[in-house]
C-alpha positions as CSV (number, residue, x, y, z in Angstrom):
1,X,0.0,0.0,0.0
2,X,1.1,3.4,-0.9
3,X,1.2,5.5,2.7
4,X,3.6,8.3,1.2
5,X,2.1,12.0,2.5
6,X,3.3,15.6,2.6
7,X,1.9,18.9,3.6
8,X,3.7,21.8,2.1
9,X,2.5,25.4,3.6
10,X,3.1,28.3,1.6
11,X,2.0,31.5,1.2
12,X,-1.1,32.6,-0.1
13,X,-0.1,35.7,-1.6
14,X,3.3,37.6,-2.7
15,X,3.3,40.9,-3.9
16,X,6.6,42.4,-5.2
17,X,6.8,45.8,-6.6
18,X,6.9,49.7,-6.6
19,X,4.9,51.0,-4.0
20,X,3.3,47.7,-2.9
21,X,3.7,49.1,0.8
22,X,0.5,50.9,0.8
23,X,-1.5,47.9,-0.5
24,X,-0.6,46.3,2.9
25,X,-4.2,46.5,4.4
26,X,-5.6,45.4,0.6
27,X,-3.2,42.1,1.0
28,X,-4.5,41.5,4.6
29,X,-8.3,41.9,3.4
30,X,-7.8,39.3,0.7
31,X,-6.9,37.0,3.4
32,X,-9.9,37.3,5.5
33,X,-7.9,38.1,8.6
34,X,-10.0,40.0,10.6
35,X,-9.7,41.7,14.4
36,X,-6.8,43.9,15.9
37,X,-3.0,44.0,13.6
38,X,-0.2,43.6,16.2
39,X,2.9,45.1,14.2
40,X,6.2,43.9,15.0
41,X,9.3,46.1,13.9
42,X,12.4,47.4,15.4
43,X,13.5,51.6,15.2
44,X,14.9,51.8,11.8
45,X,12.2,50.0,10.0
46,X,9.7,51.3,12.1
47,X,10.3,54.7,10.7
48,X,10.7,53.5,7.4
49,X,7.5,51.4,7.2
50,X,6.0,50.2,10.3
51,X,4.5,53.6,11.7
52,X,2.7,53.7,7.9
53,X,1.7,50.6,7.8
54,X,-0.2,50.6,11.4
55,X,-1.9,54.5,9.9
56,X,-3.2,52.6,7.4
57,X,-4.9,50.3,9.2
58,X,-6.5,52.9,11.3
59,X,-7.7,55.0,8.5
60,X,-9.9,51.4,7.5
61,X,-11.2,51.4,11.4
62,X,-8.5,49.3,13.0
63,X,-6.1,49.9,15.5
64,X,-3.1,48.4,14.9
65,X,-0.6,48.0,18.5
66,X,3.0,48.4,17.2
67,X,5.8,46.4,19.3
68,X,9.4,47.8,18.8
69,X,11.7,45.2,19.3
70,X,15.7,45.4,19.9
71,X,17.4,42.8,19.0
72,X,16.5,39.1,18.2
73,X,16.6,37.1,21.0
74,X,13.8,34.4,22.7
75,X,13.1,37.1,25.4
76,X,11.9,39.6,22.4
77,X,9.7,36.5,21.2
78,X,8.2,36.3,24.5
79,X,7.7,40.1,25.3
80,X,5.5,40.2,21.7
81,X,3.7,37.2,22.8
82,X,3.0,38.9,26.4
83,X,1.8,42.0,24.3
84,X,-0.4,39.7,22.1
85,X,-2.2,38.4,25.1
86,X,-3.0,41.1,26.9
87,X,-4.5,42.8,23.5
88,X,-5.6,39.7,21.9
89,X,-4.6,40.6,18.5
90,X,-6.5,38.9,15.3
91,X,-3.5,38.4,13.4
92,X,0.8,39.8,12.9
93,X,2.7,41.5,10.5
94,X,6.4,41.6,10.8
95,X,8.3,44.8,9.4
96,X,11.7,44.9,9.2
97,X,15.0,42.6,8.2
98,X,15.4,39.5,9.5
99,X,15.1,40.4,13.4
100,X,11.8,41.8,13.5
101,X,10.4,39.0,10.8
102,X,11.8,36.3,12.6
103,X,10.7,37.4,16.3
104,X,6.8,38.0,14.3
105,X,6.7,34.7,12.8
106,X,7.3,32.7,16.1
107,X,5.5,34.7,18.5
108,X,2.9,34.1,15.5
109,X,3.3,30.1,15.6
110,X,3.3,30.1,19.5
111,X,-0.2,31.8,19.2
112,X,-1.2,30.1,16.2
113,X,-2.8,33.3,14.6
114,X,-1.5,34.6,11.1
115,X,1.5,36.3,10.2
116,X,2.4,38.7,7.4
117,X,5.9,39.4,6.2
118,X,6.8,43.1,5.1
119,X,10.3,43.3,4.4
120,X,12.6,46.1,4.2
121,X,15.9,45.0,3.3
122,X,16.3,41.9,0.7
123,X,19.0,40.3,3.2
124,X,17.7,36.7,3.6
125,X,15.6,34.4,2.8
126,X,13.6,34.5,6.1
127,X,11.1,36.8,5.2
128,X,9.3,33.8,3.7
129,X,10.1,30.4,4.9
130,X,9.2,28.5,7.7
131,X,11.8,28.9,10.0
132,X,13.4,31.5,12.7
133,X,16.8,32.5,13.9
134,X,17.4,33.3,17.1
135,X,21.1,34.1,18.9
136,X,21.3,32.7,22.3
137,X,24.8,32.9,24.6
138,X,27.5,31.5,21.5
139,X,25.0,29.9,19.7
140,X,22.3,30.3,17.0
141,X,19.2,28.4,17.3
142,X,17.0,27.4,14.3
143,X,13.2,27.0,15.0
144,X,10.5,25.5,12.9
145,X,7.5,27.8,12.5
146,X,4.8,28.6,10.5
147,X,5.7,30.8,6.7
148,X,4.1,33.9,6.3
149,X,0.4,33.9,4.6
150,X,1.7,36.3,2.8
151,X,4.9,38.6,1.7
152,X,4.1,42.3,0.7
153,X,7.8,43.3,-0.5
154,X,8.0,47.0,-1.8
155,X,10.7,47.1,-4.2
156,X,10.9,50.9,-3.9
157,X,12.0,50.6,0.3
158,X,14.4,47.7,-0.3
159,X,16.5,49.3,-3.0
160,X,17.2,52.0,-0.6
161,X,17.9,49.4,2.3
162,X,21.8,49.3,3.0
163,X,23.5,47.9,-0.1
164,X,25.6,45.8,2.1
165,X,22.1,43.9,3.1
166,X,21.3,43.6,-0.3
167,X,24.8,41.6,-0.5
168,X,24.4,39.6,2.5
169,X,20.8,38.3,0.7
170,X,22.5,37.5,-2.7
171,X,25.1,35.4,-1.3
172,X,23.1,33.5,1.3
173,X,21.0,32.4,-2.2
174,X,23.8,32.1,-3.9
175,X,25.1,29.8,-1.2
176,X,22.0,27.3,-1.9
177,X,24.2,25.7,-4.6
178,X,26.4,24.3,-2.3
179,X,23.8,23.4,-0.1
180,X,21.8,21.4,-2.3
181,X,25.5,19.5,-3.1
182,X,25.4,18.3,0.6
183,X,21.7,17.6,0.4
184,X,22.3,15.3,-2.7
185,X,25.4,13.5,-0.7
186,X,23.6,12.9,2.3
187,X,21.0,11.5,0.4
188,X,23.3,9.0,-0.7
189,X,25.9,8.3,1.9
190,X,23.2,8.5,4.4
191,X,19.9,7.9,2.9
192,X,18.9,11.2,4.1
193,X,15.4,12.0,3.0
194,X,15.8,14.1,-0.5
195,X,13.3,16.3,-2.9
196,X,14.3,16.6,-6.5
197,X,11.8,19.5,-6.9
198,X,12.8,21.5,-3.8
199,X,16.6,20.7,-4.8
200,X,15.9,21.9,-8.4
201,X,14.0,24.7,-7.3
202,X,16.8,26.1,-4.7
203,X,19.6,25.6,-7.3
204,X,17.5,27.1,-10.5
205,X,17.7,30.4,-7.6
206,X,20.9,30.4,-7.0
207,X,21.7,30.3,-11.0
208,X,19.4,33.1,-11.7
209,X,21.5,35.2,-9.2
210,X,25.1,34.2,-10.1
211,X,24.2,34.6,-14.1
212,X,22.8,37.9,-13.5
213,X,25.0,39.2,-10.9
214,X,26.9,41.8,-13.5
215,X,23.0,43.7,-13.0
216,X,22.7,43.8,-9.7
217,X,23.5,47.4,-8.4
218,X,22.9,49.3,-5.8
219,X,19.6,51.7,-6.1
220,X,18.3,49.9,-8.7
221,X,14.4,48.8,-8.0
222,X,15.1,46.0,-10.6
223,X,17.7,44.3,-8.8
224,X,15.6,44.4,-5.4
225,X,12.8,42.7,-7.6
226,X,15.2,40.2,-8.9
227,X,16.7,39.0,-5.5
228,X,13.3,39.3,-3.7
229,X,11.8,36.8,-6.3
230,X,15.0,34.5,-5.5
231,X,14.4,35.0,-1.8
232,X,11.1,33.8,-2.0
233,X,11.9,31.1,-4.3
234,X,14.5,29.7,-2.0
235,X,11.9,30.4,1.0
236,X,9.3,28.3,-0.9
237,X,12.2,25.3,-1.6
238,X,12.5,24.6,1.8
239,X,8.8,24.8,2.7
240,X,8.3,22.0,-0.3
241,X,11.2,20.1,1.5
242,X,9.9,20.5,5.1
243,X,13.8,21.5,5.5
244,X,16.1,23.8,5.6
245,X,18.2,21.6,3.8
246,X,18.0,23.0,0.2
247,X,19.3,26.2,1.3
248,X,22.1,25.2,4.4
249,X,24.5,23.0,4.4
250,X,27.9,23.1,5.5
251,X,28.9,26.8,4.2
252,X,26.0,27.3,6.7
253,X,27.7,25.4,9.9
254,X,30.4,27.7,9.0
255,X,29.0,30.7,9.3
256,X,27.1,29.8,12.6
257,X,30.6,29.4,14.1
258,X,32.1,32.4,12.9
259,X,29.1,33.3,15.2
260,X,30.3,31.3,18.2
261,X,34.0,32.6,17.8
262,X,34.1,35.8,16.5
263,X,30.6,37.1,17.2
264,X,28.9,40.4,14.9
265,X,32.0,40.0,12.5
266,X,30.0,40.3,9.3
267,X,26.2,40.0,8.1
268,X,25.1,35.9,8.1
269,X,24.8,35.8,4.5
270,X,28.6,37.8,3.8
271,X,29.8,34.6,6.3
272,X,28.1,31.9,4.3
273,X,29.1,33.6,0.8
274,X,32.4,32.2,1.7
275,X,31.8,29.6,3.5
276,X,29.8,28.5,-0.4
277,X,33.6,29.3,-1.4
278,X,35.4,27.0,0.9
279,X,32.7,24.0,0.3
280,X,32.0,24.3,-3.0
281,X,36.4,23.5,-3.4
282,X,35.8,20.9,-1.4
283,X,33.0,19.1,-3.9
284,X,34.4,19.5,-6.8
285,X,38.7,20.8,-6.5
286,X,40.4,22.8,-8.2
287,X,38.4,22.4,-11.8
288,X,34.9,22.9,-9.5
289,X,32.1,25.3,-9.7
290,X,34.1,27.4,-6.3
291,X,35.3,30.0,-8.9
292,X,31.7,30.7,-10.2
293,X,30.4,31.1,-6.9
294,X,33.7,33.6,-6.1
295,X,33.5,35.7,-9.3
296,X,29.8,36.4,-8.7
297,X,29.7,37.3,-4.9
298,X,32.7,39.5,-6.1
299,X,30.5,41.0,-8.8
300,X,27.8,41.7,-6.3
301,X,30.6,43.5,-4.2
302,X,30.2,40.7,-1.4
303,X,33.0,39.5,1.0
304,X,35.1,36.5,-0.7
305,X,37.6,36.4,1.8
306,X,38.4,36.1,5.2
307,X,40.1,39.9,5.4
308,X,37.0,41.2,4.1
309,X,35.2,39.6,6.3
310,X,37.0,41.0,9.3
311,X,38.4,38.0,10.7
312,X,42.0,36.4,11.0
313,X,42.9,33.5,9.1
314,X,43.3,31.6,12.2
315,X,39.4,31.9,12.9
316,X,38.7,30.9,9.4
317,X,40.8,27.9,10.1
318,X,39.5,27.2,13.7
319,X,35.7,27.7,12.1
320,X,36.3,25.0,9.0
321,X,37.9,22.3,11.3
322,X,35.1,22.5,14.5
323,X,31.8,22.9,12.4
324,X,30.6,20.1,11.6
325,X,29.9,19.3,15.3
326,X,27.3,22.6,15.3
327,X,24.4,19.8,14.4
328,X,23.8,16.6,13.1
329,X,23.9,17.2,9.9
330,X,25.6,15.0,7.2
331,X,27.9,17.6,5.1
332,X,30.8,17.0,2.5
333,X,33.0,18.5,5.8
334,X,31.7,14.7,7.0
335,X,33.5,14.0,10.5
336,X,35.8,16.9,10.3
337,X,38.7,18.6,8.1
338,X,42.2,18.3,9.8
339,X,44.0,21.4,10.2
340,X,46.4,21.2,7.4
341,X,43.6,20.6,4.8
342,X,41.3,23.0,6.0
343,X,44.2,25.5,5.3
344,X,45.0,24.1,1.8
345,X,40.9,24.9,1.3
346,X,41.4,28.5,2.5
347,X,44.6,29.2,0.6
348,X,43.9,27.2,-2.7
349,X,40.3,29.6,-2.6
350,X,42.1,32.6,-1.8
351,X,39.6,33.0,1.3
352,X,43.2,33.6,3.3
353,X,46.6,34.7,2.0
């Protein structure tokens, strides 16, 4: 008998463009979410978008609460959920980067009411998938949760976000390929379960930003609609995979202990960027795709090595040889690089001199 299931959640509606901001109450409508918005945002975005976006909810008759949050951290999670049920909200939008959007969507899970995603800076691929990070002590936590029911992504506010966010969300994409490379060898080393579509999906984005890399400038609306629609896409490949997997692999366990030993060096997706760079040489050598993944996150004026990234080499070195014990996760790093090759990597790369 054929018992084989899945339930992929998704979100109802994305809307990318100029302007698309103000169509925030429109977008909420369609989905027939009713009673009081709780906004979630932090200072910066709050004045860029948030403040707006709870105004326009007043003009149609309701009163939106607006939480400001700091920083991400499980105590902000449980001060919005505190908020929520002392106003007993009907749904929640987060505004912001990846903080305030990742804070929104768990506090949103934990209270199982809806969640909207309004992002202002193109800088991961959070703002639609099912999953939140959270820093706690020297480590980074990972948590399942609910996607957004929808994304309202105005293309207007995200080419003026900090280009160096716009980076950091190109190469964390740009990182899938090498995260779909792990996926497939744990698949067959391990028997790990595996999605052809979600894989294809994930790599198809990362090839639409690495071939059109040379066109992705600063200011320019269109390139905050092209890496929005590869956010989304890699967002949506790991909701069809019930996984993170076809978007982290080991260039990820990489960056999440840069985290641990040299904490709020660079941006999260600047750190995986080269972490791609470093396990993408270890899949394939010196005649591998690594150099395709370099020449494009330099294109894109992303980090590419370890200087740029503000760390020593000796971190780099300490980071590639302890990772793979972050998680139990079946990488091409497998039980560990040695010192001496995980140097070779770094040098043969150019991630160190």
């Amino acid at each position: 008998m054929f018992t084989k299931s899945t339930w992929i959640r998704l979100p109802r509606n994305v809307v990318v463009g100029h302007g698309v901001v103000d169509r925030t109450v429109e977008v909420v409508d369609d989905l027939h979410l009713h009673g009081r918005p709780l906004v979630v945002t932090s200072p910066t975005p709050r004045t860029i978008a948030g403040d707006a976006i709870a105004d326009q909810f007043a003009e149609a008759g309701a009163d939106a609460e607006v939480v400001e949050v700091q920083q991400a951290s499980f105590e902000s999670v449980e001060r919005v959920i505190e908020r929520a049920e002392a106003i007993d909200p009907g749904f929640l939008l987060g505004v912001g980067g990846g903080k305030a959007i990742d804070i929104a969507k768990m506090a949103a899970d934990h209270l199982g009411l809806g969640f909207v995603s309004v992002p202002t800076a193109a800088s991961h691929d959070g703002i639609v998938s099912g999953r939140g990070s959270v820093p706690e002590g020297d480590t980074r936590h990972s948590v399942a949760a609910e996607p957004p029911l929808a994304v309202v992504a105005d293309t207007e506010i995200l080419a003026q976000a900090p280009w160096e966010l716009t980076t950091a969300g190109c190469a964390d994409i740009i990182s899938n390929h090498t995260a779909v490379m792990d996926w497939r060898l744990a698949n067959r080393l391990k028997n790990v379960q595996y999605s052809e579509y979600a894989a294809a999906l994930s790599e198809m984005t990362a090839e639409i930003l690495v071939d059109n890399a040379d066109s992705v400038r600063p200011g320019l609306e269109e390139s905050a609609w092209v890496v929005t629609k590869a956010l989304v896409s890699s967002g949506v490949a790991m909701s069809i995979a019930d996984s993170s997997r076809p978007a982290s692999g080991a260039e990820h366990l990489f960056s999440h202990q840069l985290d641990r030993i040299a904490p709020n060096a660079a941006l999260h997706g600047h750190q995986v960027g080269v972490g791609s760079i470093l396990t993408a040489y270890l899949h394939g050598g010196e005649r591998g795709f690594w150099r395709d993944i370099r020449d494009a996150l330099r294109s894109i004026d992303a980090p590419t090595t370890a200087a740029e990234l503000g760390i020593d080499a000796d971190t780099v070195i300490e980071a590639l040889t302890t990772c793979h014990t972050i998680r139990d996760r079946y990488t091409i790093l497998g039980d560990g690089m040695n010192e001496e090759a995980a140097r070779e990597t770094a040098r043969k790369t150019g991630v160190i001199g």
